[in-house]
PDB file with one MODEL, atoms N, CA, C and O in Angstrom:
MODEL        1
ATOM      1  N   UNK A   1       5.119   5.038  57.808  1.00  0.00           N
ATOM      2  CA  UNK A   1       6.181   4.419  57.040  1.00  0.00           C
ATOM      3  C   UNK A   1       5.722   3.110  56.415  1.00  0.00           C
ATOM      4  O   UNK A   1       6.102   2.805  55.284  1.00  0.00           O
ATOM      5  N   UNK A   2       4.821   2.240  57.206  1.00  0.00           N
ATOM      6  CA  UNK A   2       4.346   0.822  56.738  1.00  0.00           C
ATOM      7  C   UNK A   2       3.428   1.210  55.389  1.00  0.00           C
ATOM      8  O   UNK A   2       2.910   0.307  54.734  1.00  0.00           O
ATOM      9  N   UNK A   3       3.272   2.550  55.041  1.00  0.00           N
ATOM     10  CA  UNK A   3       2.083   3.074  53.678  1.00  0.00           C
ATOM     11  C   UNK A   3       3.321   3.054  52.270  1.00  0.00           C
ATOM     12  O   UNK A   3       3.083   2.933  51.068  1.00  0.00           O
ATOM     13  N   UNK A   4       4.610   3.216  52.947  1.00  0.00           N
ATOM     14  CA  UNK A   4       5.357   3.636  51.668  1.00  0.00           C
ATOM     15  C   UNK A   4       6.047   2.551  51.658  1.00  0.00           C
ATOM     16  O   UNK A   4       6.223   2.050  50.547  1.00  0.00           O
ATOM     17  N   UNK A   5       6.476   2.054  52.517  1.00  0.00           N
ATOM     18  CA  UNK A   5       7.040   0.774  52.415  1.00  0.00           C
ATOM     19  C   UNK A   5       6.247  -0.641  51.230  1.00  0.00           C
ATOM     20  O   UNK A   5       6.615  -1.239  50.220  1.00  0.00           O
ATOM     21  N   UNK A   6       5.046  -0.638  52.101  1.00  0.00           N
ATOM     22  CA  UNK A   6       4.207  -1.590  51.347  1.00  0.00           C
ATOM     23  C   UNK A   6       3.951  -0.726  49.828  1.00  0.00           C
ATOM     24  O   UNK A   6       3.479  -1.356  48.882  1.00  0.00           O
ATOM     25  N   UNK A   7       4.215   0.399  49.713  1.00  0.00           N
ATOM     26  CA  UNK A   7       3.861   0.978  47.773  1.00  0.00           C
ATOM     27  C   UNK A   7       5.002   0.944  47.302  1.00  0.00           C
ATOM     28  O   UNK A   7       4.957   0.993  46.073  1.00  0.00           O
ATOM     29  N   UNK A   8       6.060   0.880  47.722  1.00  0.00           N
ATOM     30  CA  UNK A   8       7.522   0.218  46.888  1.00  0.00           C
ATOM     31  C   UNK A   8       7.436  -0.906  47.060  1.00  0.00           C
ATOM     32  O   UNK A   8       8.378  -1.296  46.371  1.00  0.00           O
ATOM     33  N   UNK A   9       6.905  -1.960  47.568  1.00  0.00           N
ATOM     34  CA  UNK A   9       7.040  -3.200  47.556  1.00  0.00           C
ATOM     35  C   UNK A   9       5.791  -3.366  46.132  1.00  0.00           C
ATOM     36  O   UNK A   9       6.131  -3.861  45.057  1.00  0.00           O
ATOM     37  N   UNK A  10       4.917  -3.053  46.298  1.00  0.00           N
ATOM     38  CA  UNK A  10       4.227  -3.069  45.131  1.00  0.00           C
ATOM     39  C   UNK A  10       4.551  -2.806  44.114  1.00  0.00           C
ATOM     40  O   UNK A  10       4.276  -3.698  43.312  1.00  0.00           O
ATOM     41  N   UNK A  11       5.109  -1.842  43.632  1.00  0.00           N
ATOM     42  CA  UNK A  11       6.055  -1.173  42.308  1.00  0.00           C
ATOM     43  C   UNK A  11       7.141  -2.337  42.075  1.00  0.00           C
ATOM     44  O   UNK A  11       7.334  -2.745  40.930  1.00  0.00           O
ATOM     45  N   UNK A  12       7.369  -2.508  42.427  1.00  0.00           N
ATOM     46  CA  UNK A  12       8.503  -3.641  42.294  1.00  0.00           C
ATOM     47  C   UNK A  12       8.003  -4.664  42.221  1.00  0.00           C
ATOM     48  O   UNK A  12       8.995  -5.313  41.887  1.00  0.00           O
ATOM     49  N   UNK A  13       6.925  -5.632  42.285  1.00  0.00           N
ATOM     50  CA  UNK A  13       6.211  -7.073  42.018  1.00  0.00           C
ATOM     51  C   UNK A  13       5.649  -5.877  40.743  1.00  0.00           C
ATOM     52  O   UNK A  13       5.816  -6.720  39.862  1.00  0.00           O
ATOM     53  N   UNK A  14       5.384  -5.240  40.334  1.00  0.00           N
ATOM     54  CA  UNK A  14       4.591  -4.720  39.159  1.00  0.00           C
ATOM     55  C   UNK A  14       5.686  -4.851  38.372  1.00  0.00           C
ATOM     56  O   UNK A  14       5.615  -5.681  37.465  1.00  0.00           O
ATOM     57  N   UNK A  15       7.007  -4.020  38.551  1.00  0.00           N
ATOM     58  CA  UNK A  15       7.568  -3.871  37.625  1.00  0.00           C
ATOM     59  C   UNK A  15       8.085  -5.495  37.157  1.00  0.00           C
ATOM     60  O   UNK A  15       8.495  -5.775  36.030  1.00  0.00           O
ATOM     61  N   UNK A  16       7.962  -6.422  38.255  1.00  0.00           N
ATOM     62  CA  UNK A  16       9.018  -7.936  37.951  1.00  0.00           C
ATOM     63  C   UNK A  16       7.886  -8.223  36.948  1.00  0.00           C
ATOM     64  O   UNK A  16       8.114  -8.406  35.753  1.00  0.00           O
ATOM     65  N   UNK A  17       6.256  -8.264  37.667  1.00  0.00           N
ATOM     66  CA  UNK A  17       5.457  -8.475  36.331  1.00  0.00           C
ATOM     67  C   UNK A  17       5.333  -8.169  35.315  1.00  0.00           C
ATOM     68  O   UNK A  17       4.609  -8.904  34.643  1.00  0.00           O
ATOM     69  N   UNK A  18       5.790  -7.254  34.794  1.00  0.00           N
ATOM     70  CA  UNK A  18       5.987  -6.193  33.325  1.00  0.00           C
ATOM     71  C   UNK A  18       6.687  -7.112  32.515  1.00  0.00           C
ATOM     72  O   UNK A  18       6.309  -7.892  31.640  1.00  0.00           O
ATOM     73  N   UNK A  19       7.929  -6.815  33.058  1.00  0.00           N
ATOM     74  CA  UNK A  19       9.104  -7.675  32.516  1.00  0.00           C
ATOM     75  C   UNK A  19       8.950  -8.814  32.015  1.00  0.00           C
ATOM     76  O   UNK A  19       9.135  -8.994  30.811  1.00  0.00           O
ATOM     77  N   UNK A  20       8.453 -10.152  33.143  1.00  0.00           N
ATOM     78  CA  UNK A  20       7.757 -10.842  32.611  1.00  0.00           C
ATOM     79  C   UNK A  20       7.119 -11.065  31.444  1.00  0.00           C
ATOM     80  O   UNK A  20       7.323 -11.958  30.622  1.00  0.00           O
ATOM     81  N   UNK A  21       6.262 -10.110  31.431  1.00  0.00           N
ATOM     82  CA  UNK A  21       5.047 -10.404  30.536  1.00  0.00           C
ATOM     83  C   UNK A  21       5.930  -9.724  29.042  1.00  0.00           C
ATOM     84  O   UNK A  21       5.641  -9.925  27.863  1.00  0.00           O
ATOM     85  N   UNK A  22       6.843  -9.046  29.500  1.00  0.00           N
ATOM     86  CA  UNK A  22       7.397  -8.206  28.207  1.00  0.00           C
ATOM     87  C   UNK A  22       8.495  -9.086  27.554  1.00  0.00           C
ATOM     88  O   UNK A  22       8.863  -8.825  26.409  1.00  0.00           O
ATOM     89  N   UNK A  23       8.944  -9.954  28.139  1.00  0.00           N
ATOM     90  CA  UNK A  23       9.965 -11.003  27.515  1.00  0.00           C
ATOM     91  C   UNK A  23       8.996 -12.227  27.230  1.00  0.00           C
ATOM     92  O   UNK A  23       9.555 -12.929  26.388  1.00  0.00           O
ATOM     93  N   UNK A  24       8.004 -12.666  27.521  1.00  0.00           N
ATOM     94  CA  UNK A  24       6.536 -13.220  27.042  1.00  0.00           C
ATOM     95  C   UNK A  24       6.570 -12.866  25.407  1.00  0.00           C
ATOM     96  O   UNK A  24       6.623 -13.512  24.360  1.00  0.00           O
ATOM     97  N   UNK A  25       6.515 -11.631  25.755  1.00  0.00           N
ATOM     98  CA  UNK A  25       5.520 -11.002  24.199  1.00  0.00           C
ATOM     99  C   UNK A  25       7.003 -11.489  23.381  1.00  0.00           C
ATOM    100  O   UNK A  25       6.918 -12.317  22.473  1.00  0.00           O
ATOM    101  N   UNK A  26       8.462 -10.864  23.809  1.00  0.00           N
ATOM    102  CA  UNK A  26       9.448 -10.691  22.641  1.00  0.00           C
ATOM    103  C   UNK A  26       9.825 -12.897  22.349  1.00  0.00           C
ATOM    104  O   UNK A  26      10.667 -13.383  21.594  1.00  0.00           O
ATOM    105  N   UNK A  27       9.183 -13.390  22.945  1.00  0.00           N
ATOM    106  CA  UNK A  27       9.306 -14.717  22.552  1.00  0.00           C
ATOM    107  C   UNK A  27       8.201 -15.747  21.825  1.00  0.00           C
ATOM    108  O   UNK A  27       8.304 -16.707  21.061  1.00  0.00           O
ATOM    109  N   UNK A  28       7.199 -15.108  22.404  1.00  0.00           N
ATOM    110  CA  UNK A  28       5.861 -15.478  21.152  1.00  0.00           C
ATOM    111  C   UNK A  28       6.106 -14.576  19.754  1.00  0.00           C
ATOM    112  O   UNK A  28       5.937 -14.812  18.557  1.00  0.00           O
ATOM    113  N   UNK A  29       6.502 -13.635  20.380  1.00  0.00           N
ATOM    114  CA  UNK A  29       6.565 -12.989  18.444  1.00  0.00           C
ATOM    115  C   UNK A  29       7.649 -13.024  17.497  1.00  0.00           C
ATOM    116  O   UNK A  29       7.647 -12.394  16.440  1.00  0.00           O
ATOM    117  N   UNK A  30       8.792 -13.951  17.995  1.00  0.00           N
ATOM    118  CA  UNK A  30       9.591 -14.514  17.266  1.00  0.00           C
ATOM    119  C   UNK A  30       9.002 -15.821  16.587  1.00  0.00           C
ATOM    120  O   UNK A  30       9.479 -16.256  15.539  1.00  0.00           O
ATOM    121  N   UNK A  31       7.911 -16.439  17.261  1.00  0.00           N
ATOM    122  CA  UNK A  31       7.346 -17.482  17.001  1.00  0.00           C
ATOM    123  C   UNK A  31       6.564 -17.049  15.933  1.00  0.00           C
ATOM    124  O   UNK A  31       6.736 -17.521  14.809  1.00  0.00           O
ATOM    125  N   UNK A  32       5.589 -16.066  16.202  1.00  0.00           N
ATOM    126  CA  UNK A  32       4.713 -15.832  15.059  1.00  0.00           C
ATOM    127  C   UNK A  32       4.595 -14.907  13.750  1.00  0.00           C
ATOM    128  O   UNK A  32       3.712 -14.581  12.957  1.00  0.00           O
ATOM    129  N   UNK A  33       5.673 -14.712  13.911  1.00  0.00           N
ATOM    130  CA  UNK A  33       5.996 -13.481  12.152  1.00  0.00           C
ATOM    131  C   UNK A  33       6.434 -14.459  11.655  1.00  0.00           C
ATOM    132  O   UNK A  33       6.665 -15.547  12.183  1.00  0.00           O
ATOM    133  N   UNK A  34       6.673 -13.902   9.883  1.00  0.00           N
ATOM    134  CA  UNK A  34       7.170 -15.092   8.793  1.00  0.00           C
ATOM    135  C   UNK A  34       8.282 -14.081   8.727  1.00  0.00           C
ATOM    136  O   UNK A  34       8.467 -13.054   9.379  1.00  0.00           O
ATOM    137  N   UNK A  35       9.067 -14.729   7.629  1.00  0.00           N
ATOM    138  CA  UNK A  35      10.599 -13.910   7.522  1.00  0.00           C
ATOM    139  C   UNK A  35      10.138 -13.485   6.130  1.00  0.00           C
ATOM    140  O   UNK A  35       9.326 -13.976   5.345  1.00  0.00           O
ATOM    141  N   UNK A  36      10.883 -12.466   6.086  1.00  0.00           N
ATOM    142  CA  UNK A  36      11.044 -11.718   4.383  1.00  0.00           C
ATOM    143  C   UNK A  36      10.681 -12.198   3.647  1.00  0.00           C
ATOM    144  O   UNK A  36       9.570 -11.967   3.170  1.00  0.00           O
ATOM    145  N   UNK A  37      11.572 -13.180   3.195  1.00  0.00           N
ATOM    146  CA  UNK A  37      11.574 -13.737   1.935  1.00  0.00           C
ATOM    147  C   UNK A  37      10.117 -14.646   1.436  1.00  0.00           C
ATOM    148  O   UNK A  37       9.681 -14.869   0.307  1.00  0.00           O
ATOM    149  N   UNK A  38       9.485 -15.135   3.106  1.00  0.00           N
ATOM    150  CA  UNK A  38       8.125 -15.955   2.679  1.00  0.00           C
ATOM    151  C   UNK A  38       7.433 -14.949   2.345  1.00  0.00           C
ATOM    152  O   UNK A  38       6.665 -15.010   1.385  1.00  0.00           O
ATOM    153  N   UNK A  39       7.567 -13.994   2.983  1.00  0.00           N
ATOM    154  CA  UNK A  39       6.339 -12.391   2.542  1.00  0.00           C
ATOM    155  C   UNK A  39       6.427 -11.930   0.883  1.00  0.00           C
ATOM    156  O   UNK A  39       5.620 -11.660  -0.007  1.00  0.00           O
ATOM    157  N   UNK A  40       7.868 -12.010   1.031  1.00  0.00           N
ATOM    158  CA  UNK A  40       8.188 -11.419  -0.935  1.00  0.00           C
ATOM    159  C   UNK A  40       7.812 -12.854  -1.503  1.00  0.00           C
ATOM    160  O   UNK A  40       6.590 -12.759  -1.618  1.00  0.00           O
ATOM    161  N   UNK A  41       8.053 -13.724  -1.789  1.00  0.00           N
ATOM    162  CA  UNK A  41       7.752 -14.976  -2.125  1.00  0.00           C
ATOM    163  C   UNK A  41       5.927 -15.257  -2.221  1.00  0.00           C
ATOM    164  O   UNK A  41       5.458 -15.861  -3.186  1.00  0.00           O
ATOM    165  N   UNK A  42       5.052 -14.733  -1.103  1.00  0.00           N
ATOM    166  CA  UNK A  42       3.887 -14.805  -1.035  1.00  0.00           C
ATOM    167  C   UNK A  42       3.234 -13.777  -2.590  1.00  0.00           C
ATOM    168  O   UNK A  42       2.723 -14.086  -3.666  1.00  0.00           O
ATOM    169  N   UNK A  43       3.651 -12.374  -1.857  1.00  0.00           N
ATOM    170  CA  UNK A  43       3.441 -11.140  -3.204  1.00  0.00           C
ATOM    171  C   UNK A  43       3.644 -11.594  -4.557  1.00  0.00           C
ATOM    172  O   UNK A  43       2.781 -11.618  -5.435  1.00  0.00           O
ATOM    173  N   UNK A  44       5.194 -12.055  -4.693  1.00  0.00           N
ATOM    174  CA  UNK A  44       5.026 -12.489  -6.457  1.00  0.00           C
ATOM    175  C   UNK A  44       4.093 -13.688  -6.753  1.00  0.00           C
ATOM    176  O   UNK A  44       3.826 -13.932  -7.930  1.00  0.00           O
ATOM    177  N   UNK A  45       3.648 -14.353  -5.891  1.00  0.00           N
ATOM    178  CA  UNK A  45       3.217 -15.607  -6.598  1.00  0.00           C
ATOM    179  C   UNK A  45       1.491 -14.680  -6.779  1.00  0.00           C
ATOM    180  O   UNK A  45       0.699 -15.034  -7.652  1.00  0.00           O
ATOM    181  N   UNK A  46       1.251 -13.795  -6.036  1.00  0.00           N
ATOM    182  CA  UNK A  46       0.023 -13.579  -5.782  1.00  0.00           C
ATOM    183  C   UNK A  46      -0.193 -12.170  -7.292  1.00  0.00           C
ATOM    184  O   UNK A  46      -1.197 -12.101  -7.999  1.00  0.00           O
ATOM    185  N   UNK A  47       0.640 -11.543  -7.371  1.00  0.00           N
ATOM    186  CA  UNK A  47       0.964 -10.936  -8.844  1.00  0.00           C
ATOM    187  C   UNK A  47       1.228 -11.931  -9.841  1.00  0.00           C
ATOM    188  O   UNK A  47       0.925 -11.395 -10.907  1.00  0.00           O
ATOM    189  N   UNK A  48       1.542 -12.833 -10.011  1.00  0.00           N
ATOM    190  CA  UNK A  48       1.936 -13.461 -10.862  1.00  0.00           C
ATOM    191  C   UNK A  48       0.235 -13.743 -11.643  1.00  0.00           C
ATOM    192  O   UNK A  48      -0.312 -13.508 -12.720  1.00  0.00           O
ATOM    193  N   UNK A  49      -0.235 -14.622  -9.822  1.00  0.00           N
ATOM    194  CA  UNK A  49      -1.999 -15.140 -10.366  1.00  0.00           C
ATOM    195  C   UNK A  49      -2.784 -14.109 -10.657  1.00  0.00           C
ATOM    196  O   UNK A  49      -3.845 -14.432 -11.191  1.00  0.00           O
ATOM    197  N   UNK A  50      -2.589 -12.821 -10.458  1.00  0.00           N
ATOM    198  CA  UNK A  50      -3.160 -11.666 -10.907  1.00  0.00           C
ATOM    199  C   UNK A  50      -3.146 -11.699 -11.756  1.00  0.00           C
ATOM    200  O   UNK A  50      -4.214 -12.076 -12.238  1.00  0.00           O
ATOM    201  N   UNK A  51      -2.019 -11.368 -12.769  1.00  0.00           N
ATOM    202  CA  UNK A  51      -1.504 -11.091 -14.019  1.00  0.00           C
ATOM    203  C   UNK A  51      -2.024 -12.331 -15.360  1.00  0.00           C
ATOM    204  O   UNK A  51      -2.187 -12.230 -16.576  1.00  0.00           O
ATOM    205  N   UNK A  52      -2.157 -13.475 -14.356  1.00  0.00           N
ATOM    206  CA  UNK A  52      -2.514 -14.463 -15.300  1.00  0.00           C
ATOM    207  C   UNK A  52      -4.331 -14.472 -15.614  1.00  0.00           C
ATOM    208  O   UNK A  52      -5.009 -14.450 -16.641  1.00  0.00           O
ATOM    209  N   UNK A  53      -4.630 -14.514 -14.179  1.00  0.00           N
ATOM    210  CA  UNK A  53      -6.254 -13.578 -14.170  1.00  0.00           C
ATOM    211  C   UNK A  53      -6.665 -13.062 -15.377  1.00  0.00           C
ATOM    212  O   UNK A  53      -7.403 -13.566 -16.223  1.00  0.00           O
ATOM    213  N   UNK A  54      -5.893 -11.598 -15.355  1.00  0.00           N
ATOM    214  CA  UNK A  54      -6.161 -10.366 -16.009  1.00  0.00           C
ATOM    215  C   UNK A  54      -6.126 -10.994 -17.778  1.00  0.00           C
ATOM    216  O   UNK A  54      -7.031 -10.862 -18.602  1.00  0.00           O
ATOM    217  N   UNK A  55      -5.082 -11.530 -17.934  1.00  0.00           N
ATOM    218  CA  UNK A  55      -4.783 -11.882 -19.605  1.00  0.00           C
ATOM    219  C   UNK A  55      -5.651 -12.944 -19.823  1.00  0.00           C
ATOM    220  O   UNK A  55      -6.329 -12.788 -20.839  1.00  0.00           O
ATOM    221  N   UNK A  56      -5.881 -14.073 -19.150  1.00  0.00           N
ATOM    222  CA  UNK A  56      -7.101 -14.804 -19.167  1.00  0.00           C
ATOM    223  C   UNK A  56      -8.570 -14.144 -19.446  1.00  0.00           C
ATOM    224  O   UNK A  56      -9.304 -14.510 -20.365  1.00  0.00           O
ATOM    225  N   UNK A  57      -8.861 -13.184 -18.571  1.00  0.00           N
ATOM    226  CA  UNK A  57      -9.869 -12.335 -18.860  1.00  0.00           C
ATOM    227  C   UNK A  57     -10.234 -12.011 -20.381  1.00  0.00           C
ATOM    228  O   UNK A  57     -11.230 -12.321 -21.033  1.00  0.00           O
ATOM    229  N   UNK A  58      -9.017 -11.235 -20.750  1.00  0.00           N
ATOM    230  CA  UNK A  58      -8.695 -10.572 -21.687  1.00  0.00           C
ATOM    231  C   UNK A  58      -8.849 -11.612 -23.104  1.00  0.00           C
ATOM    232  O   UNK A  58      -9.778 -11.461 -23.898  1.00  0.00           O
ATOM    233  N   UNK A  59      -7.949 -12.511 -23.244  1.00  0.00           N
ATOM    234  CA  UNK A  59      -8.573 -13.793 -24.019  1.00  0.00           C
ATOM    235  C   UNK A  59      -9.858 -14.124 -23.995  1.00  0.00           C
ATOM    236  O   UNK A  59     -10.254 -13.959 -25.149  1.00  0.00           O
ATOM    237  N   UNK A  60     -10.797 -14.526 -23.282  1.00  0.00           N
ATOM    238  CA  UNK A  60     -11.738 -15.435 -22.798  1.00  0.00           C
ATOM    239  C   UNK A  60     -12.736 -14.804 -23.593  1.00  0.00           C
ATOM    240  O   UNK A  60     -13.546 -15.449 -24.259  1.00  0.00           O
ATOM    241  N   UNK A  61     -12.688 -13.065 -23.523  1.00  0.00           N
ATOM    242  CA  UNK A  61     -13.928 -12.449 -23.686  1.00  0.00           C
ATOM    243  C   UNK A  61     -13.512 -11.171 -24.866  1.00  0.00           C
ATOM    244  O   UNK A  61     -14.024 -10.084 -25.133  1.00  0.00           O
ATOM    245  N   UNK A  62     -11.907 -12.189 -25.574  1.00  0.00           N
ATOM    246  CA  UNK A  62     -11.705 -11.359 -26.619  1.00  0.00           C
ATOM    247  C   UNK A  62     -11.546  -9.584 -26.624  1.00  0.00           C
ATOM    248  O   UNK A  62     -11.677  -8.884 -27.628  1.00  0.00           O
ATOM    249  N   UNK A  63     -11.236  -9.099 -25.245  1.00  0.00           N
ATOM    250  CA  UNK A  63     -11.275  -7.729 -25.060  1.00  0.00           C
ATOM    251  C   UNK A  63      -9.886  -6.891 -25.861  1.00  0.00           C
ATOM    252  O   UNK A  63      -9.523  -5.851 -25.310  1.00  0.00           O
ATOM    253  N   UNK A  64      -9.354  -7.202 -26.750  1.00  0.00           N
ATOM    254  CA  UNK A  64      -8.325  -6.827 -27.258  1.00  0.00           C
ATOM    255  C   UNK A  64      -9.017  -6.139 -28.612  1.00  0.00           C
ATOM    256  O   UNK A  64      -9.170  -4.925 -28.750  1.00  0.00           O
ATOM    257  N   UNK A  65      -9.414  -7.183 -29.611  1.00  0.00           N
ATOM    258  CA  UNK A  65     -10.202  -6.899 -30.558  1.00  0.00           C
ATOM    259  C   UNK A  65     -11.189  -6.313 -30.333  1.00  0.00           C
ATOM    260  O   UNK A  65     -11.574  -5.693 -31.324  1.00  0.00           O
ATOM    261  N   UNK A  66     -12.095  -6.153 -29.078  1.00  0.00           N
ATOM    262  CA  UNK A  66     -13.296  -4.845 -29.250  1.00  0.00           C
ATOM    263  C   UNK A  66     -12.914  -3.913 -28.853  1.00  0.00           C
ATOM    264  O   UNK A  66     -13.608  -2.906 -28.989  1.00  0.00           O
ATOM    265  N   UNK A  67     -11.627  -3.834 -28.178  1.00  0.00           N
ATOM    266  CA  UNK A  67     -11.043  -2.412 -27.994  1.00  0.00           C
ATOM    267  C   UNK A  67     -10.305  -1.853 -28.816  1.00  0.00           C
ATOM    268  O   UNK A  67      -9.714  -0.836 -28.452  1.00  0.00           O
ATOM    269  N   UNK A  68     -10.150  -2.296 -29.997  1.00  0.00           N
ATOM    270  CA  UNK A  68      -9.177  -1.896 -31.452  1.00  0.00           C
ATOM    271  C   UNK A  68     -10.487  -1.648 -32.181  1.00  0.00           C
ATOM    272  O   UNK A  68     -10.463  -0.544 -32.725  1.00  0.00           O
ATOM    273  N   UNK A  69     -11.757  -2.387 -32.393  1.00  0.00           N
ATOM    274  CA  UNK A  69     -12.628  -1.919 -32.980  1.00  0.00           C
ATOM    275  C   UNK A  69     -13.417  -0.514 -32.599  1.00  0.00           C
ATOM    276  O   UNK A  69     -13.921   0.205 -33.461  1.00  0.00           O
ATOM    277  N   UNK A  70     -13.453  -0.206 -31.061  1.00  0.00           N
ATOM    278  CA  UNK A  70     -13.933   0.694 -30.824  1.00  0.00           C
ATOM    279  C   UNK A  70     -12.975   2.033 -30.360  1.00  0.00           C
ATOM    280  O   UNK A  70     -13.194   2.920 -29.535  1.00  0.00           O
ATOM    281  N   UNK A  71     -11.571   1.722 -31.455  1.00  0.00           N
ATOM    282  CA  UNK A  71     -10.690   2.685 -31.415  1.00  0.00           C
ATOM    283  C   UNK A  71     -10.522   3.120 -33.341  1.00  0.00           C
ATOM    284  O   UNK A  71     -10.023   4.063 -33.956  1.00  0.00           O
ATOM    285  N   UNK A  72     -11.056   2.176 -33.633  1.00  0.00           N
ATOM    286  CA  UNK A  72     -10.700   2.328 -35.010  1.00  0.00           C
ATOM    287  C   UNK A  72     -11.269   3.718 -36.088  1.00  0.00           C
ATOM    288  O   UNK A  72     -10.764   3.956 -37.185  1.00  0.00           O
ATOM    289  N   UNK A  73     -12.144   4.329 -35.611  1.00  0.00           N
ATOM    290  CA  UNK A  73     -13.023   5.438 -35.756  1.00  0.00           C
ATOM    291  C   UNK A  73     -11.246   6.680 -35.780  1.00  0.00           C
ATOM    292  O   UNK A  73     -10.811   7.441 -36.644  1.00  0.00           O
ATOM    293  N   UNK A  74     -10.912   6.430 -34.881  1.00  0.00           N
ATOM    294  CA  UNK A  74     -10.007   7.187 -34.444  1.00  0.00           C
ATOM    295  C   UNK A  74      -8.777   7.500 -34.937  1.00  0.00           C
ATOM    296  O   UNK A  74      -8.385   8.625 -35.248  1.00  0.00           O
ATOM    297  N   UNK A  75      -7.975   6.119 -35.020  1.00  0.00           N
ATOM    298  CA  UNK A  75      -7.213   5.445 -35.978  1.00  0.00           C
ATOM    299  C   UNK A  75      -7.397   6.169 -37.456  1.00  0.00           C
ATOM    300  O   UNK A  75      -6.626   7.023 -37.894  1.00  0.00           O
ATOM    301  N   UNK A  76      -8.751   5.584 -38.246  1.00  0.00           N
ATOM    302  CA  UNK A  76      -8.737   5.996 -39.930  1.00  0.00           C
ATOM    303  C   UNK A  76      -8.725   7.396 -39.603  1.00  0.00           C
ATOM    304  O   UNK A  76      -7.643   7.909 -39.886  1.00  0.00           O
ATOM    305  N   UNK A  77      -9.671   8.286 -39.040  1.00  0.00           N
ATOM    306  CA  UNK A  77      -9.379   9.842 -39.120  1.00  0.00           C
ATOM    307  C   UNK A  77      -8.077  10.469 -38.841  1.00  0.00           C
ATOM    308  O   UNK A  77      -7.925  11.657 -39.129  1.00  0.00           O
ATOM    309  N   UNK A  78      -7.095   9.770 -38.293  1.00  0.00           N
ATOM    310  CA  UNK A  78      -5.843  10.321 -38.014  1.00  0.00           C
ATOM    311  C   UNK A  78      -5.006   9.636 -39.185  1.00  0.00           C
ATOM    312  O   UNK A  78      -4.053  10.355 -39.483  1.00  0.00           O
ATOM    313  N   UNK A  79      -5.074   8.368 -40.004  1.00  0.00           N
ATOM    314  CA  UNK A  79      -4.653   7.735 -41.213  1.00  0.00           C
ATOM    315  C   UNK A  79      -5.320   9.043 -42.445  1.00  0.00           C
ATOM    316  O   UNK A  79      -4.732   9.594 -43.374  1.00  0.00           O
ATOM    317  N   UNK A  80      -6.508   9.171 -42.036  1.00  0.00           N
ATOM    318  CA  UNK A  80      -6.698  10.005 -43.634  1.00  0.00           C
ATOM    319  C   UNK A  80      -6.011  11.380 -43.425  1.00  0.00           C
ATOM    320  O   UNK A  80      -5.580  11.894 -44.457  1.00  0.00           O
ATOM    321  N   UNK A  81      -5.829  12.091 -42.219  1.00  0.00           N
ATOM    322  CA  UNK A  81      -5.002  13.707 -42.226  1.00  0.00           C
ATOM    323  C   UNK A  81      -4.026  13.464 -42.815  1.00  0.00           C
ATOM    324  O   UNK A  81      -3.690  14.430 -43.500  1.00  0.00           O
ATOM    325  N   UNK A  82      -3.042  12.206 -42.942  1.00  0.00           N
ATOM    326  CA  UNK A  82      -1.344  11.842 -42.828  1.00  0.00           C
ATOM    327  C   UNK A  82      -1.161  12.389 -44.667  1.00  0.00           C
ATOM    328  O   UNK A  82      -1.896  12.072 -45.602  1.00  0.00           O
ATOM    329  N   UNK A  83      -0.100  13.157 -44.688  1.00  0.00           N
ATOM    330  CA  UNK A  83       0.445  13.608 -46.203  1.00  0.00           C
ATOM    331  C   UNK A  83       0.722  12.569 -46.710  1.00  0.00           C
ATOM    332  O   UNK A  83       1.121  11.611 -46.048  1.00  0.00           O
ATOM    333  N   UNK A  84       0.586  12.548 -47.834  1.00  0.00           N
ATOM    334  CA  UNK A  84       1.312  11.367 -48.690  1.00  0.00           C
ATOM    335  C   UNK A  84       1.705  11.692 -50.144  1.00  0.00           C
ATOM    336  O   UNK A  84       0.998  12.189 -51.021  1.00  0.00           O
ATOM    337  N   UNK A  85       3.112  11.263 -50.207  1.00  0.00           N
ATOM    338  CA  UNK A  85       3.634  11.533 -51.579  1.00  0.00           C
ATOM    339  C   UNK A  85       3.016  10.533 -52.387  1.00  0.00           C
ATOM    340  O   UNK A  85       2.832   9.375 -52.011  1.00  0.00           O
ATOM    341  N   UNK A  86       2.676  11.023 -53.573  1.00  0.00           N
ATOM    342  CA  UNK A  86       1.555  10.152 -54.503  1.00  0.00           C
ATOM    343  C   UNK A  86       2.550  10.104 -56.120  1.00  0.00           C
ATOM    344  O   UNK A  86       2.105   9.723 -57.203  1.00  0.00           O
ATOM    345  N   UNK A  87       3.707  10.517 -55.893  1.00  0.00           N
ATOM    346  CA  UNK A  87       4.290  10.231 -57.134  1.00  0.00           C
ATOM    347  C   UNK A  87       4.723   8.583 -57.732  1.00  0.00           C
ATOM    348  O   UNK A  87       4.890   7.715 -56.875  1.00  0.00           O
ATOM    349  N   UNK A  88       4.840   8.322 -58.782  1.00  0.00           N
ATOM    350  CA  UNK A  88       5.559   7.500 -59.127  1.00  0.00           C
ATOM    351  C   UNK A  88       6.655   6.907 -59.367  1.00  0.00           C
ATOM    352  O   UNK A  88       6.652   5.777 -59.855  1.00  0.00           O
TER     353      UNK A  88
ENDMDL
END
């Protein structure tokens, strides 16, 4: 009897330790998450500097105009198929 006695006494300091440690965790991790709004707040500002990136890019190294030039091939051959009334 002193074998089962002393292994429920054990289960029970285990389980008080669990608990413990499990209301531990649910009070540090109220401490350490951010709330919503800093998370959405983080994302747009971080799209925003993306977006400004990208068009900066795009300026800097003039990629607008060599991509209209190296569309333009394309452009006049589809301008010269187009019908056109030629009357006066």
């Amino acid at each position: 009897m002193s074998k089962k006695k002393q292994r429920i006494k054990d289960l029970i300091e285990y389980k008080e330790k669990l608990e413990s440690v499990k209301n531990g965790i649910d009070v540090t991790k109220g401490e350490k998450t951010m709330s919503g709004w800093v998370i959405a707040l983080i994302v747009i500002a971080a799209v925003i500097v993306g977006l400004f990136l990208l068009t900066f890019l795009v300026y800097m190294f003039n990629l607008d105009m060599k991509l209209m030039a190296a569309m333009e091939p394309i452009f006049l051959k589809h301008y010269d198929k187009v019908e056109r009334d030629e009357h006066l």
